[in-house]
FIKOLZA-1660 file (N, C-alpha, C; in steps of 0.1 Angstrom, whole numbers, plus 5000, padded with zeros to 4 digits):
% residues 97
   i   px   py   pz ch aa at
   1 5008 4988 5000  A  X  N
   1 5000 5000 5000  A  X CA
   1 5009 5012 5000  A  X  C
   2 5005 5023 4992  A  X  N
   2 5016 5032 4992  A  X CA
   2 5012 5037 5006  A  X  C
   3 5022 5047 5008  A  X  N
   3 5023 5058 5018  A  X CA
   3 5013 5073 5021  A  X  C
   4 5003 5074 5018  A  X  N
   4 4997 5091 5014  A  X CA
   4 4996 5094 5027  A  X  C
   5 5007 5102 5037  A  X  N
   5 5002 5107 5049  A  X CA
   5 4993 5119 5041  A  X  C
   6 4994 5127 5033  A  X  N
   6 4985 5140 5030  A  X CA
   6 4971 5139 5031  A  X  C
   7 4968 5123 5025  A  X  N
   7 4956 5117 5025  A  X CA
   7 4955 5104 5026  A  X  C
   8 4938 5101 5026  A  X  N
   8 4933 5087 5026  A  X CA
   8 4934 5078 5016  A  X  C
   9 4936 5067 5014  A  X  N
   9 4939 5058 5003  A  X CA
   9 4927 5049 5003  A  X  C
  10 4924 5045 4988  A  X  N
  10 4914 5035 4986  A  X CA
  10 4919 5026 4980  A  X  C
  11 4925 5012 4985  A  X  N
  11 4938 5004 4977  A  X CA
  11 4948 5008 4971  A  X  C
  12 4957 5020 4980  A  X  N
  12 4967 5026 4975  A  X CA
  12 4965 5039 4970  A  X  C
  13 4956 5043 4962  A  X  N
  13 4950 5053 4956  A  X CA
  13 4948 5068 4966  A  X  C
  14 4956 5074 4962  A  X  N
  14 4951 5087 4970  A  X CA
  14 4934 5094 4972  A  X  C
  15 4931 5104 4978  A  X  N
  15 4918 5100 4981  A  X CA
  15 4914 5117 4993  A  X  C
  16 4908 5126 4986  A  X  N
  16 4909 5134 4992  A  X CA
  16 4896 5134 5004  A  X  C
  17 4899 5141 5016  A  X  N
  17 4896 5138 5027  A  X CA
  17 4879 5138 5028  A  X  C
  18 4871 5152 5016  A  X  N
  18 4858 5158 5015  A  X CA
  18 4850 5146 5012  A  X  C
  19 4839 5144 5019  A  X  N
  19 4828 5136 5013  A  X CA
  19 4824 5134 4999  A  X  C
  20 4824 5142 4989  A  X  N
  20 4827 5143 4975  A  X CA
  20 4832 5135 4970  A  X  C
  21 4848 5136 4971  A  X  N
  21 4856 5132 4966  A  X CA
  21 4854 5115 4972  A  X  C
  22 4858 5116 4987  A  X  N
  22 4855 5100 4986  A  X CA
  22 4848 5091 4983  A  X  C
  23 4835 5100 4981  A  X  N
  23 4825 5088 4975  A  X CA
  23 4824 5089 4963  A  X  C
  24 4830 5098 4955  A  X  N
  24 4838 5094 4939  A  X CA
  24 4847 5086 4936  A  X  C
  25 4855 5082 4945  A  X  N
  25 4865 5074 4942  A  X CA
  25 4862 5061 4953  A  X  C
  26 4853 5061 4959  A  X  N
  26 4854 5045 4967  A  X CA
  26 4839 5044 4960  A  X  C
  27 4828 5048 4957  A  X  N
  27 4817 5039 4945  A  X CA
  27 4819 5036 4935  A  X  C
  28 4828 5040 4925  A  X  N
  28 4828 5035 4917  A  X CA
  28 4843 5019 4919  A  X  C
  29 4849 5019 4930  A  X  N
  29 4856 5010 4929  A  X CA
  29 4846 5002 4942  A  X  C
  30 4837 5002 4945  A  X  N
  30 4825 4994 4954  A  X CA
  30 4816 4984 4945  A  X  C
  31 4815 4995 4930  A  X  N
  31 4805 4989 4925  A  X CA
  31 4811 4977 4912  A  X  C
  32 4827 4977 4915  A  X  N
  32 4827 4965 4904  A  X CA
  32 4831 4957 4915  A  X  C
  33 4823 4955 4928  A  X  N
  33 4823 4945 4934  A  X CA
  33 4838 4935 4939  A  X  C
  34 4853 4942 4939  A  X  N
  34 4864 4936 4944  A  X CA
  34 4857 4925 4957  A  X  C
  35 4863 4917 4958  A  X  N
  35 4866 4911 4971  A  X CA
  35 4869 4916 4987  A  X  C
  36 4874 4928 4980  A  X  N
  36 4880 4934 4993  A  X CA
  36 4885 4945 4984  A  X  C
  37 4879 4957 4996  A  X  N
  37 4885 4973 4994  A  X CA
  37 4890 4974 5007  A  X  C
  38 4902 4981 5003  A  X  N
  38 4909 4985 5016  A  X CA
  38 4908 5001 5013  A  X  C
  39 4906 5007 5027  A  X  N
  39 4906 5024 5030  A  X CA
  39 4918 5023 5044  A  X  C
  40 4923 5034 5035  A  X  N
  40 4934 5035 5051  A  X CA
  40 4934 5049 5051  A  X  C
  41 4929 5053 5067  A  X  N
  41 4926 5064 5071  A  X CA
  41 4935 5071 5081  A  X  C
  42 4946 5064 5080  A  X  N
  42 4957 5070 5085  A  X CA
  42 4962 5082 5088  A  X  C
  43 4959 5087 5076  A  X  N
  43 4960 5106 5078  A  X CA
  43 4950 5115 5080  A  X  C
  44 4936 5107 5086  A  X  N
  44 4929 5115 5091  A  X CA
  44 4924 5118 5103  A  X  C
  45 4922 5128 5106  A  X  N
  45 4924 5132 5123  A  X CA
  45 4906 5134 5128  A  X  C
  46 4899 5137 5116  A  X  N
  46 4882 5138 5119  A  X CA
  46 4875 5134 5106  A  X  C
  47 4862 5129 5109  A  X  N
  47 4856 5128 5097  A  X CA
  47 4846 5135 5102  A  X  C
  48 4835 5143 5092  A  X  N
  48 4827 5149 5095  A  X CA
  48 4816 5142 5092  A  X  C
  49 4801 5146 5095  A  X  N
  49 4794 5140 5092  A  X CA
  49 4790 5132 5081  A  X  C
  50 4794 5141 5065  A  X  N
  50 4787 5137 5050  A  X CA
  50 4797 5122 5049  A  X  C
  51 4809 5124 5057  A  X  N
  51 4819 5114 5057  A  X CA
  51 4815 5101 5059  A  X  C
  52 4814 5100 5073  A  X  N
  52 4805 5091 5080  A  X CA
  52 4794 5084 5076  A  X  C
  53 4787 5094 5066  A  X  N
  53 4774 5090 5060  A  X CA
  53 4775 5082 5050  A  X  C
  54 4790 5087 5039  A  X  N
  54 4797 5078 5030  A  X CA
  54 4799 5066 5034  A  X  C
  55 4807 5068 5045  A  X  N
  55 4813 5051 5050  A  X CA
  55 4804 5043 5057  A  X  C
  56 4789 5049 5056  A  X  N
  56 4783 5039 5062  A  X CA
  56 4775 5029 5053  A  X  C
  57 4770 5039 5042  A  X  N
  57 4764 5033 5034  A  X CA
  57 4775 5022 5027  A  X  C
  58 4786 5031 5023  A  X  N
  58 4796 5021 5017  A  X CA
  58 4797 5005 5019  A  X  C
  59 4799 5005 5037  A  X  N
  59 4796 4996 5043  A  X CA
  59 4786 4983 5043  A  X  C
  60 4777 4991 5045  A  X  N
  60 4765 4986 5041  A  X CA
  60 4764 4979 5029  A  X  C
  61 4766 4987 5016  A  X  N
  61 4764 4981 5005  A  X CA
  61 4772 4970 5001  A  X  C
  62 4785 4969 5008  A  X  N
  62 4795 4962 5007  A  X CA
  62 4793 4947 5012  A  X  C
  63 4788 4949 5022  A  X  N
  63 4779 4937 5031  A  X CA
  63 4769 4931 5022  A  X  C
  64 4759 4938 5017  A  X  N
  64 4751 4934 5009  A  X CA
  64 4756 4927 4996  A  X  C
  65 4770 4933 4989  A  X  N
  65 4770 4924 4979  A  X CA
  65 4779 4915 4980  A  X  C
  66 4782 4913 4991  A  X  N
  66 4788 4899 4998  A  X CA
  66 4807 4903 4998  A  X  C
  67 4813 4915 4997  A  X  N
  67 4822 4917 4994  A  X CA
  67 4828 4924 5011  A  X  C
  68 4840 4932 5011  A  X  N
  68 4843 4931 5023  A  X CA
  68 4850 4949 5019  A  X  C
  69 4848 4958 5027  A  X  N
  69 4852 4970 5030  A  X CA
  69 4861 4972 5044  A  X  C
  70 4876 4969 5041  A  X  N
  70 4884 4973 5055  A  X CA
  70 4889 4987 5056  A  X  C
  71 4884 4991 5069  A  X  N
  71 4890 5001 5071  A  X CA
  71 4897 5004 5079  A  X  C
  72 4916 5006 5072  A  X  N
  72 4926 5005 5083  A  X CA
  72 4933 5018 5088  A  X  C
  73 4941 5014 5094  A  X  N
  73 4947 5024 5108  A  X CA
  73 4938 5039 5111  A  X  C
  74 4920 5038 5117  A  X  N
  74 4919 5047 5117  A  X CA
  74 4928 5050 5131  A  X  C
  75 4931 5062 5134  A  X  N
  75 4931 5070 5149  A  X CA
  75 4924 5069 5158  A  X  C
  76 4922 5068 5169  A  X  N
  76 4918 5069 5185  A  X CA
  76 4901 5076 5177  A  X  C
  77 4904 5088 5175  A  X  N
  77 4890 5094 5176  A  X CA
  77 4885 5093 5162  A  X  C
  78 4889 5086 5150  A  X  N
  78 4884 5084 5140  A  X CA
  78 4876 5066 5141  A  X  C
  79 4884 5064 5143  A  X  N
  79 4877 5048 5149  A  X CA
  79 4866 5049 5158  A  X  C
  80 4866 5057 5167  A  X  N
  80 4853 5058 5177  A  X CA
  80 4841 5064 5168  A  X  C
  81 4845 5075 5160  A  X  N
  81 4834 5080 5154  A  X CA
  81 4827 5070 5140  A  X  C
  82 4837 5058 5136  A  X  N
  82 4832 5049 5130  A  X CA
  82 4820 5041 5138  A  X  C
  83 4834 5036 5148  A  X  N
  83 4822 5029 5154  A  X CA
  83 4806 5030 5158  A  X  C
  84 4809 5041 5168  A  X  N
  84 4796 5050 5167  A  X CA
  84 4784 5049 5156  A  X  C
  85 4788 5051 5142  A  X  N
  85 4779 5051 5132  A  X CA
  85 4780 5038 5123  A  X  C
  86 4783 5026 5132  A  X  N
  86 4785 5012 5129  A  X CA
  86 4791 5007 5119  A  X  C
  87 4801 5015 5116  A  X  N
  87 4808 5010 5106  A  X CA
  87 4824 5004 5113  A  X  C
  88 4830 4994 5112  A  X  N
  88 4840 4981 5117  A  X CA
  88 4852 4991 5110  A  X  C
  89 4865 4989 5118  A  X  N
  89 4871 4998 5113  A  X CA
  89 4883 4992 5122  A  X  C
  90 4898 4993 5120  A  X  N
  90 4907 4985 5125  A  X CA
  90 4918 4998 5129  A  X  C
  91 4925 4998 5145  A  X  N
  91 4928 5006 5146  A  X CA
  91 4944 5014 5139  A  X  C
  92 4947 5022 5146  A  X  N
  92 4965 5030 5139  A  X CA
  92 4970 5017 5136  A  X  C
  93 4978 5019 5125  A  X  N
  93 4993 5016 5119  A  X CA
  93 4988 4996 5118  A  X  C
  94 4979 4995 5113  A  X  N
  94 4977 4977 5111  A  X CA
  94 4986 4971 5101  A  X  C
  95 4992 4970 5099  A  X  N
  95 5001 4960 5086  A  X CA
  95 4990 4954 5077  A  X  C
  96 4988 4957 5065  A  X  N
  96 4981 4949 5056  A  X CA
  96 4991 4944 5049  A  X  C
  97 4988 4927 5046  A  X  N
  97 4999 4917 5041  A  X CA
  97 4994 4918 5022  A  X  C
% end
């Protein structure tokens, strides 16, 4: 996985922070149904609501089409605000193999 401290990554992919952009770039790689999308939220310190609202549905839909949405190294307070709005989320700095 590359490195983007500036930003979020969607399988490597840079990925800017705005609800917008992320759900331009994580639906259309949701909807050809991978096995597994990885988001690593490493460089983000808050998500705001429209965010949240992204990653839940995302989630959701992900589940539904039998496919798997991980989301790695959030932070302390980015993880809790996942949680919170029931989306599974794995905490700082996880090693993806």
């Amino acid at each position: 996985m590359i490195d983007a401290p500036q930003a979020p990554t969607v399988d490597g992919e840079p990925v800017e922070p705005q609800a917008s952009a992320l759900a331009a770039r994580l639906w259309p790689h949701l909807l050809t149904a991978p096995p597994t999308t990885v988001l690593d939220l490493g460089a983000v310190a808050h998500l705001d609501a429209a965010c949240l609202d992204v990653l839940a549905a995302a989630h959701t839909y992900a589940v539904h089409r039998g496919c798997v949405l991980r989301i790695i190294n959030a932070e302390p307070g980015v993880h809790q605000e996942l949680h919170a709005a029931g989306v599974p989320s794995s905490p700082a700095r996880e090693v993806v193999a």
